[in-house]
Structures are given as C-alpha cells and as structure tokens.
One Martini backbone bead per residue (centre of mass of N, CA, C, O) as a GRO file, in nm:
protein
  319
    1UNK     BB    1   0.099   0.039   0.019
    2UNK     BB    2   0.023   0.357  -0.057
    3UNK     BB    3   0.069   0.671   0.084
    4UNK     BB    4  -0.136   0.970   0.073
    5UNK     BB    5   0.133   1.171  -0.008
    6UNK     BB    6   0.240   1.428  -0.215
    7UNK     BB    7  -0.072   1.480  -0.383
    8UNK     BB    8  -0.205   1.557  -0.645
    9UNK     BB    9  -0.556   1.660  -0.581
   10UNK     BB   10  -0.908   1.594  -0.665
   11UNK     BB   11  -1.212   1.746  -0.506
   12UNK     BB   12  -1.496   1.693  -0.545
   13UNK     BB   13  -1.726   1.853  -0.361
   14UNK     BB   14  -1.521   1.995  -0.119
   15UNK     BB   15  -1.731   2.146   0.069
   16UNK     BB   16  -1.908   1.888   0.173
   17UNK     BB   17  -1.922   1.693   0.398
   18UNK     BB   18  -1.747   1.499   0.317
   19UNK     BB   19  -1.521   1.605   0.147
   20UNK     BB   20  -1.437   1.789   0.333
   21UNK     BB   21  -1.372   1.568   0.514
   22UNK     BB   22  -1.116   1.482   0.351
   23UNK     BB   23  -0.974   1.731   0.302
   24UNK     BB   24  -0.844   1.763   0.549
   25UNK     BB   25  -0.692   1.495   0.550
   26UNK     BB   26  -0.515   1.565   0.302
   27UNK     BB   27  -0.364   1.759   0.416
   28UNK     BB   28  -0.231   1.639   0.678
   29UNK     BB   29  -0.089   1.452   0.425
   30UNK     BB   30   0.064   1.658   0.250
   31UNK     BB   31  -0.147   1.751   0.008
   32UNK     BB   32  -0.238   1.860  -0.285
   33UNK     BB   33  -0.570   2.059  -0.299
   34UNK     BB   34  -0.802   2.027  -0.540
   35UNK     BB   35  -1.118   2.211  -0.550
   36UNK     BB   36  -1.496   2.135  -0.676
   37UNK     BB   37  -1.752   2.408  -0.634
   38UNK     BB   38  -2.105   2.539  -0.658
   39UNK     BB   39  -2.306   2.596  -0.402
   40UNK     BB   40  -2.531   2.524  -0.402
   41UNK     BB   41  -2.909   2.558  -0.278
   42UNK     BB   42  -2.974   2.343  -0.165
   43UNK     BB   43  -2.761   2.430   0.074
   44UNK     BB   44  -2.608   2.593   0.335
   45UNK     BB   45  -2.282   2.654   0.450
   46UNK     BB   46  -2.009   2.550   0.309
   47UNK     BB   47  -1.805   2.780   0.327
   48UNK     BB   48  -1.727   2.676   0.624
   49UNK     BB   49  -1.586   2.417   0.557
   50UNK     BB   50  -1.317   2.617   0.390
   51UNK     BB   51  -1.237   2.813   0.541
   52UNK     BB   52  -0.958   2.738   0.711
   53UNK     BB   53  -0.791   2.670   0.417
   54UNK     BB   54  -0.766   2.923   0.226
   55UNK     BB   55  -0.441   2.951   0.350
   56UNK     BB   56  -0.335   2.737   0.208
   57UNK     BB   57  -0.083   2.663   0.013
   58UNK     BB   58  -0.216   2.341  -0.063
   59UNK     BB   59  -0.472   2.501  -0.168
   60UNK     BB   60  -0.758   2.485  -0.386
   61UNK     BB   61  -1.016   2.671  -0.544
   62UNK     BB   62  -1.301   2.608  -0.746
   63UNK     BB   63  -1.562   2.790  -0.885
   64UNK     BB   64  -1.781   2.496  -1.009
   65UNK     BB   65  -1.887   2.237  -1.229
   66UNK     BB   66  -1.923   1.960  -1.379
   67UNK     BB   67  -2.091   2.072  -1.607
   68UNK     BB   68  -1.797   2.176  -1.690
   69UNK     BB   69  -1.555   2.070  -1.859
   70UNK     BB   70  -1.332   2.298  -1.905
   71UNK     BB   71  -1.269   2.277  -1.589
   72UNK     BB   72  -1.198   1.983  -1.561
   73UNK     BB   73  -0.945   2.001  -1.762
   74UNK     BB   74  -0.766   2.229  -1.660
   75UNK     BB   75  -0.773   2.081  -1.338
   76UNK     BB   76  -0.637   1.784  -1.424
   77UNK     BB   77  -0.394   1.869  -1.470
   78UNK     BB   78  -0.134   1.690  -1.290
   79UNK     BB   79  -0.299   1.433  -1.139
   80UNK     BB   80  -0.326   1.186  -0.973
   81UNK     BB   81  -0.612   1.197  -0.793
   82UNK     BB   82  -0.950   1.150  -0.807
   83UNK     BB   83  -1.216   1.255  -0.585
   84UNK     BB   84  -1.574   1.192  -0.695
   85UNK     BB   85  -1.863   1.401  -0.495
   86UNK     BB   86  -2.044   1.493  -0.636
   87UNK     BB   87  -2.350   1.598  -0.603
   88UNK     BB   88  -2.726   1.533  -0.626
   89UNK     BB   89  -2.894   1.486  -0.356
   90UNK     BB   90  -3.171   1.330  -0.215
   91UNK     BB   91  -3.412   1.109  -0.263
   92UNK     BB   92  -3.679   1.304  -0.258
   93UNK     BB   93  -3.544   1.517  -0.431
   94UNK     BB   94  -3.532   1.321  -0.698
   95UNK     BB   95  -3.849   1.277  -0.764
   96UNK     BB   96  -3.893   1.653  -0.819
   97UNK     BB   97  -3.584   1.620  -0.972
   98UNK     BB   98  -3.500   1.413  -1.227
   99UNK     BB   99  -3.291   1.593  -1.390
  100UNK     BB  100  -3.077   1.710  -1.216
  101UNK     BB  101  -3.008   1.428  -1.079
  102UNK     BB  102  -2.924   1.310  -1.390
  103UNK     BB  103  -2.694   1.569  -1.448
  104UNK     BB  104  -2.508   1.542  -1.186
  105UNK     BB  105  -2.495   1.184  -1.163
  106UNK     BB  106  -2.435   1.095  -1.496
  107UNK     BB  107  -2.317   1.372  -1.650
  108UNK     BB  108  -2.090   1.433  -1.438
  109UNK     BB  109  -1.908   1.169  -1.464
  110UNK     BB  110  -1.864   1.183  -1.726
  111UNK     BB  111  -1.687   1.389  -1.773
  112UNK     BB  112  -1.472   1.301  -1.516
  113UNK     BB  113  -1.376   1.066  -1.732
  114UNK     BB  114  -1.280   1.237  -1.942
  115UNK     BB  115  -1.117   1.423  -1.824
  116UNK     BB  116  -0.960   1.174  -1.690
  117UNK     BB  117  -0.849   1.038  -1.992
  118UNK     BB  118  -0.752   1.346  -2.104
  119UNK     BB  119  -0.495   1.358  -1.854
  120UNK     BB  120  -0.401   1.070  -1.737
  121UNK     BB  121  -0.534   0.958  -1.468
  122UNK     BB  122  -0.446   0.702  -1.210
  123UNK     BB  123  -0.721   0.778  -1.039
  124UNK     BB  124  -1.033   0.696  -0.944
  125UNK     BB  125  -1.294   0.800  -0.672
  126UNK     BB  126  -1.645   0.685  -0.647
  127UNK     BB  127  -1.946   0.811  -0.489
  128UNK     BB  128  -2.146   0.586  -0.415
  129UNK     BB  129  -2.474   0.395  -0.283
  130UNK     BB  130  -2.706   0.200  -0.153
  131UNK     BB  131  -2.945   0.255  -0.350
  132UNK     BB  132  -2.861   0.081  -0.583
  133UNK     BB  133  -3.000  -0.176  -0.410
  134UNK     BB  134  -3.264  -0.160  -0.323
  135UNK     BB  135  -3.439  -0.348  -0.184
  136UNK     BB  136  -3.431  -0.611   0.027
  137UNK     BB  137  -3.383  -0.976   0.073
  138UNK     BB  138  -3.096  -0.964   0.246
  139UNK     BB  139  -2.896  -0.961   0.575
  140UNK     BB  140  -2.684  -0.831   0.442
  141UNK     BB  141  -2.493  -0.679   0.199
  142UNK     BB  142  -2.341  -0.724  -0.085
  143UNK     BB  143  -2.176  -0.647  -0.384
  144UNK     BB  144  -2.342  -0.882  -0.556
  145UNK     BB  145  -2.607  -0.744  -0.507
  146UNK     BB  146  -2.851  -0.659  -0.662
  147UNK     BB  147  -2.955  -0.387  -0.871
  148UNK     BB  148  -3.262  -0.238  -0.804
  149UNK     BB  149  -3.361   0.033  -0.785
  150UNK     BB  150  -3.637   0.272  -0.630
  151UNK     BB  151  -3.472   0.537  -0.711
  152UNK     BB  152  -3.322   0.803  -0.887
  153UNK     BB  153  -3.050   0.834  -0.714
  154UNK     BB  154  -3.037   0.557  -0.766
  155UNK     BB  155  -2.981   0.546  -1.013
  156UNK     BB  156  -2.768   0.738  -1.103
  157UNK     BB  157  -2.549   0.595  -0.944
  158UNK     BB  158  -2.567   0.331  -1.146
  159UNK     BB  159  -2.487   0.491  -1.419
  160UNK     BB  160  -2.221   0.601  -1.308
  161UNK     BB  161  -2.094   0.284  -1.261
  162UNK     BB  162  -2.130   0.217  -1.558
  163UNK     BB  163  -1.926   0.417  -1.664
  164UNK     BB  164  -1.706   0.335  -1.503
  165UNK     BB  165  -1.674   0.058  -1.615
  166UNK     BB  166  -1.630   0.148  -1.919
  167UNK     BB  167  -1.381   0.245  -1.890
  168UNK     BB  168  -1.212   0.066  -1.804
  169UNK     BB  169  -1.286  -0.142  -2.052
  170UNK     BB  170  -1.200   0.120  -2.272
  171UNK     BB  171  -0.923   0.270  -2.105
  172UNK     BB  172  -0.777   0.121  -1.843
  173UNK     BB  173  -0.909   0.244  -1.573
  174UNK     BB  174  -0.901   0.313  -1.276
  175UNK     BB  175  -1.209   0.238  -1.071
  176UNK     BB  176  -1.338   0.328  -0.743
  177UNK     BB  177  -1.659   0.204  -0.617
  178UNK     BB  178  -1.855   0.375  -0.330
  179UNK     BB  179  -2.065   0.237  -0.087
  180UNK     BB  180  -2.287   0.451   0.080
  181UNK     BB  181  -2.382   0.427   0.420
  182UNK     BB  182  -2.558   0.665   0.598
  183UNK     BB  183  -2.377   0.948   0.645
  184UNK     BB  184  -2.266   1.073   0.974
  185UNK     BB  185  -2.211   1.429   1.105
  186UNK     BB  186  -2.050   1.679   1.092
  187UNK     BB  187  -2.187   1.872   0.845
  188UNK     BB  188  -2.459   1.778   0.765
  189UNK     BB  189  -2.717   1.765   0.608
  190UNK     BB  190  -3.052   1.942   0.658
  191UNK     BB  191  -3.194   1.700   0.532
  192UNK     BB  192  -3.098   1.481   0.736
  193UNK     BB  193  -3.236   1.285   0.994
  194UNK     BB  194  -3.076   1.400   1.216
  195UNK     BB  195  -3.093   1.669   1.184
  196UNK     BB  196  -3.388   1.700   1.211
  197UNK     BB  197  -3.443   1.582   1.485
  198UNK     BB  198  -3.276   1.783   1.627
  199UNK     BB  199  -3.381   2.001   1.584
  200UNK     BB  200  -3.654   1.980   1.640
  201UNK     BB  201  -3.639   1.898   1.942
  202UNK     BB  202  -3.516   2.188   2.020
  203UNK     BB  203  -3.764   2.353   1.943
  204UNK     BB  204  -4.002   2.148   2.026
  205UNK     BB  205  -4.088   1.916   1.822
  206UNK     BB  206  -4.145   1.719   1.631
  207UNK     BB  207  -4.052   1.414   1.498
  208UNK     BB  208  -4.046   1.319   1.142
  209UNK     BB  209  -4.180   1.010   1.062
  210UNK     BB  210  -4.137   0.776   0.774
  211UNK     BB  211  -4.327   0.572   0.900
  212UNK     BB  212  -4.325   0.314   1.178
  213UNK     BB  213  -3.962   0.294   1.271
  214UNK     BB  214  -3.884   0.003   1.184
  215UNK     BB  215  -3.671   0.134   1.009
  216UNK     BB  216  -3.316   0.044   0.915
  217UNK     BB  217  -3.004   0.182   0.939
  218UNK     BB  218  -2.701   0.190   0.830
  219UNK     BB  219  -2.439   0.392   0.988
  220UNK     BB  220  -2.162   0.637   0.909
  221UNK     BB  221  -1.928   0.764   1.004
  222UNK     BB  222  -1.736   1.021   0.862
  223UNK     BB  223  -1.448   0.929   0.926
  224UNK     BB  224  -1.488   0.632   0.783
  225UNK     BB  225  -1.535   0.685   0.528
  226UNK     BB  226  -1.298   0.834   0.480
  227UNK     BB  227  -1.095   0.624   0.547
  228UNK     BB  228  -1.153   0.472   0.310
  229UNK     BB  229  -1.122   0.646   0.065
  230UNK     BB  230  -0.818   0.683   0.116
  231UNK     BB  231  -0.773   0.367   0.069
  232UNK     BB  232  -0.851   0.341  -0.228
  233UNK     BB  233  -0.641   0.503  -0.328
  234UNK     BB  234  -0.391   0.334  -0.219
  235UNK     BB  235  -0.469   0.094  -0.308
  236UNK     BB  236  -0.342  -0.132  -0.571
  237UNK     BB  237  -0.610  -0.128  -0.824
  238UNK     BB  238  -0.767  -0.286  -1.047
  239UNK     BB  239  -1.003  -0.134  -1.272
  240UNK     BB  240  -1.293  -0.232  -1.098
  241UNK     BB  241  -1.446  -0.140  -0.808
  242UNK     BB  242  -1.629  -0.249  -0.535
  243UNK     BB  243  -1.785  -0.117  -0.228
  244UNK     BB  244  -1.824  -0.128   0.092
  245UNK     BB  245  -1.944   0.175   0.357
  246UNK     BB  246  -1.995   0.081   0.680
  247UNK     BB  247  -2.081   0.058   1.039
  248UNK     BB  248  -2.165  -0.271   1.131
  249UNK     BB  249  -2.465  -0.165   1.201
  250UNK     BB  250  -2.845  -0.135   1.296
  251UNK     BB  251  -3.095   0.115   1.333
  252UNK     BB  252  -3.351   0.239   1.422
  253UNK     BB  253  -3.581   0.491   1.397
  254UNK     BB  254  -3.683   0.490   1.698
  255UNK     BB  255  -3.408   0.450   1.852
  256UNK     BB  256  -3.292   0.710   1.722
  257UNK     BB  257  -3.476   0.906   1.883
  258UNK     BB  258  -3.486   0.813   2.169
  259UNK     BB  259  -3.162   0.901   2.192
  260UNK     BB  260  -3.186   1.187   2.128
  261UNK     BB  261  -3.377   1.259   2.379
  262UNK     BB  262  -3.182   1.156   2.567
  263UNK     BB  263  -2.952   1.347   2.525
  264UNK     BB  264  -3.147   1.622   2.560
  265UNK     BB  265  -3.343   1.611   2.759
  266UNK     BB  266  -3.617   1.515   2.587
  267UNK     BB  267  -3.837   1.235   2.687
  268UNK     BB  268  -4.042   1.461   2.777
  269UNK     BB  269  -4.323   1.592   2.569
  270UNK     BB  270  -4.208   1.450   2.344
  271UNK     BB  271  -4.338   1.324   2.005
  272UNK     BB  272  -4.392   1.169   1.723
  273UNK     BB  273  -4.466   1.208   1.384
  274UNK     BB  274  -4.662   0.986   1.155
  275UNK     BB  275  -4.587   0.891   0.839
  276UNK     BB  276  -4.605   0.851   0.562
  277UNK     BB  277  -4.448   0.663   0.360
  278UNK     BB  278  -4.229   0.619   0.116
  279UNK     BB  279  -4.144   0.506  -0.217
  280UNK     BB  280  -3.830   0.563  -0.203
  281UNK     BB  281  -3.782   0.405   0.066
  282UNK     BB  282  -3.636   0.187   0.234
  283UNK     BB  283  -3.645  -0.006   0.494
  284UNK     BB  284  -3.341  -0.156   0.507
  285UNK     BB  285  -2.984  -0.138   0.604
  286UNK     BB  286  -2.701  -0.372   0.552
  287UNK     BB  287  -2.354  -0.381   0.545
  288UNK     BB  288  -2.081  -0.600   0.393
  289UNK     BB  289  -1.768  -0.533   0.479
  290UNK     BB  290  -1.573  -0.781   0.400
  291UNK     BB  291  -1.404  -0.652   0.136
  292UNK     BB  292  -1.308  -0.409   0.286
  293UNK     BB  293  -1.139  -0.562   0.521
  294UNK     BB  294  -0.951  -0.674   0.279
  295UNK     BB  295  -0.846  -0.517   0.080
  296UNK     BB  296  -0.845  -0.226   0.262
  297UNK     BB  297  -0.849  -0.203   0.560
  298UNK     BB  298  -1.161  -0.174   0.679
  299UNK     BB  299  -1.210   0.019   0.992
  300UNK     BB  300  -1.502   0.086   1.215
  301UNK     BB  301  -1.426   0.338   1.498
  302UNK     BB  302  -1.706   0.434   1.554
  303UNK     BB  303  -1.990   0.458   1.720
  304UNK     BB  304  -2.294   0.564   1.721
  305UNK     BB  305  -2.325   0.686   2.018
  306UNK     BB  306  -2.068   0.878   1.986
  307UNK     BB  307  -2.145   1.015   1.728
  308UNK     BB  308  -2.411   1.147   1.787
  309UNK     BB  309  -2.244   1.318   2.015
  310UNK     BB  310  -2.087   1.495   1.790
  311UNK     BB  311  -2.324   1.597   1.625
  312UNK     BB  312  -2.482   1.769   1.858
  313UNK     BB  313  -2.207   1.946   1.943
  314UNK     BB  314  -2.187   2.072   1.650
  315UNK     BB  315  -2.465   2.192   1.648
  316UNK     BB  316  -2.484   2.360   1.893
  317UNK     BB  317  -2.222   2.548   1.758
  318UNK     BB  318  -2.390   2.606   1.464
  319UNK     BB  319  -2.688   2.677   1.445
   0.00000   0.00000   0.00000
C-alpha cells in the first residue's frame, strides 16, 4: 500500500459534507488538494466547511461545476488522484427533481471520467451509495447483490457506476466505486434525518417519522467514510472494484429517536409524528463490509453513540 502524501489531487465537491472532511485529511497528509464546487443553494452553510483552508498554501478552491467539461480538464492537468464527490443529494430530492439529479450525478461523472481519461489521470475514486440496491430481500447486502434501486438517485447513481465499469474496460483507467451506507457526523446536510430530528426536538417540536419507525439503517461516522476513501487510492487496485462502506450495525429509526431525545434530556413531553412512508425510500439498509475490510484493511472505529454525540456537540456550537 502506497500511503497518499505529496500528492496532487482533486475532490469533486469538496466543500460538502463527506467531501470537507476528506479535504482535510488530505490536506494533514501534506497532499496538495484542489476542489471544485458550486455551492449549490440545495443547502447553505458549505462556505464555512473550507473557511479554514484558504489560507493553506497547499489548497486550492475552483468555483464551477461538474458539467462545466472545459474547468474539469483544465483543473485535472498534472493530477494524480482524483475523488469524485459531487453530487445531487436527497433521495426524497430526486423525486420532484429528476432531471437535475440525473444531469448532476449520471453526466456530470460522465465529464469527471472523460476529463480524467484525456489528462492521463492515475485513479480515480467514486461516491456510489447503498440506493443502488434498492429493497433488499435478505441482509446483511454485500457487494454482489442485485442493483435494482427503487428510488431516481438510486438510478442516476447506478448509471454513473455503469460509466466507470465502462472507462475501465474501454480505457483501461483504474476506477473504484464506493457504496456508502448513509453517512452521519458534523457538517451533515440539513436535509438529513438526524439533522432534523435534532432540530426539531431543539426547537420543541415532534421528530417526522416516515412509516412505522421500525425502519432500519446502517450509519456510518463521517470520519470511516473519509478513512475507507483514502484507503481506495491507497491501496493498488486494477481495473473497476466496488466496494460497501458501512458502520457494521443497524438501528431503527424509532430507537435512534429514542437515543436522542435522551441524550437533548427531553425525552419527556416530545412525541414523534408518524407520517406516510414514502416510496422511495427503503425499508432496511445493512451493509457486508467484509471485501472492504479485506482488500482495503477498512474497519470502522466510531461507534454509534458516540457518532451521534459529536453530531449534537456540533450541533449545538453551529446552529
């Protein structure tokens, strides 16, 4: 394994939650890092995510977009590494929105791979996510089973993972696909479900349930993510590889209420309110982390609990 120091790289989307805390991992790793990011107005707040680099003579800031072709090749001259991060979140999102999310995440990797195949560059690491496997019928999921997403950013996601097989195999570039298992910690999107239960009990308000609550997800702390990513370039992967990045447990979303009206100490007098499910939305999400913890030496060191109290903790200092 070649550890990734001294090294020109590039991170799509580089302002947003996972991509932030990558760039500084990157940056602490004496790596020179330029992103590119467009500050989409789906959230605000991402300023502050790279307010402390400008000053690093080691950072560099793009202000464009992924399907802008012409600032991707001029920014990927002489790169190394590139981690591909940009994205049109929000599964709920992509609904009401199908056209953005399937121009944002399905041509816009399509550029990021033609980009990098006429700068020569060496790898290539992309943000997949667990949407791609839409309803599971048997967990935990590992990375062999069926694609059949059931939601539009599960598509658009599955699309982009089909260009990277197809680069690969027409251009022989290395490219590994990351399925993340949905990730949480500070700097998390306000559309995200711990974001907003934490608001709303903040606020005094009922936490919005959609369905029954006994609904399941795998997190995964934002600091394993970033360590799994960085394990991908590190490590000397030929061809196209996929791989799951989970936290290796799952909880309800009625217990992950639960835990936060006890840690906000207001688990009396707040009620959650039960809405329709959606049908975009799966029931349980439970990733087999066990190629990645093999092939990438990835083990994931934050707990749950823990995870969810340095959430709150930053939280609180950022509202």
């Amino acid at each position: 394994m070649n550890r990734l120091e001294n090294k020109n790289v590039l991170v799509t989307g580089g302002a947003g939650f996972i991509g932030s805390h990558l760039v500084d991992r990157l940056l602490e790793n004496q790596n020179h890092v330029t992103i590119v990011d467009n500050f989409d107005p789906f959230y605000s707040g991402k300023e502050k995510n790279i307010e402390k680099n400008l000053g690093n003579p080691n950072f560099e800031f793009a202000k464009g977009d992924v399907l802008n072709y012409d600032l991707l090749r001029k920014i990927l001259e002489k790169k190394d590494v590139v981690f591909h991060l940009a994205a049109q979140a929000g599964i709920r999102f992509s609904t009401e929105n199908p056209l953005k999310t399937h121009m944002v995440n399905s041509t816009g990797t399509l550029n990021v791979l033609q980009a990098v195949k006429e700068c020569g560059v060496r790898k290539i690491v992309f943000a997949s996510s667990s949407s791609v496997y839409g309803i599971a019928k048997r967990l935990p999921i590992e990375e062999g089973y069926p694609t059949l997403p059931v939601s539009i950013y599960g598509s658009s996601k599955l699309s982009a993972e089909n260009y990277c097989r197809c680069y690969n195999k027409l251009f022989r570039m290395n490219v590994v696909a990351l399925r993340y298992f949905t990730v949480y910690g500070p700097r998390q999107r306000p559309d995200m479900a711990i974001y907003k239960f934490v608001k709303a009990i903040l606020d005094g308000e009922p936490p919005m349930i959609f369905g029954d609550g006994e609904q399941t997800r795998d997190f995964t702390y934002v600091d394993d993510a970033v360590q799994g990513t960085i394990l991908a370039a590190e490590r000397e992967i030929e061809g196209f590889e996929v791989f799951n990045l989970g936290g290796g447990s799952r909880i309800s979303v009625n217990k992950l209420v639960l835990m936060i009206l006890n840690m906000l100490g207001k688990k009396e007098g707040i009620e959650p309110k039960y809405l329709d499910a959606r049908r975009e939305e799966v029931h349980d999400t439970f990733a087999d982390i066990t190629k990645a913890r093999e092939k990438l030496g990835y083990a994931p060191k934050v707990d749950f609990k823990r995870g969810l109290e340095n959430f709150i903790e930053w939280f609180a200092k950022n509202r």
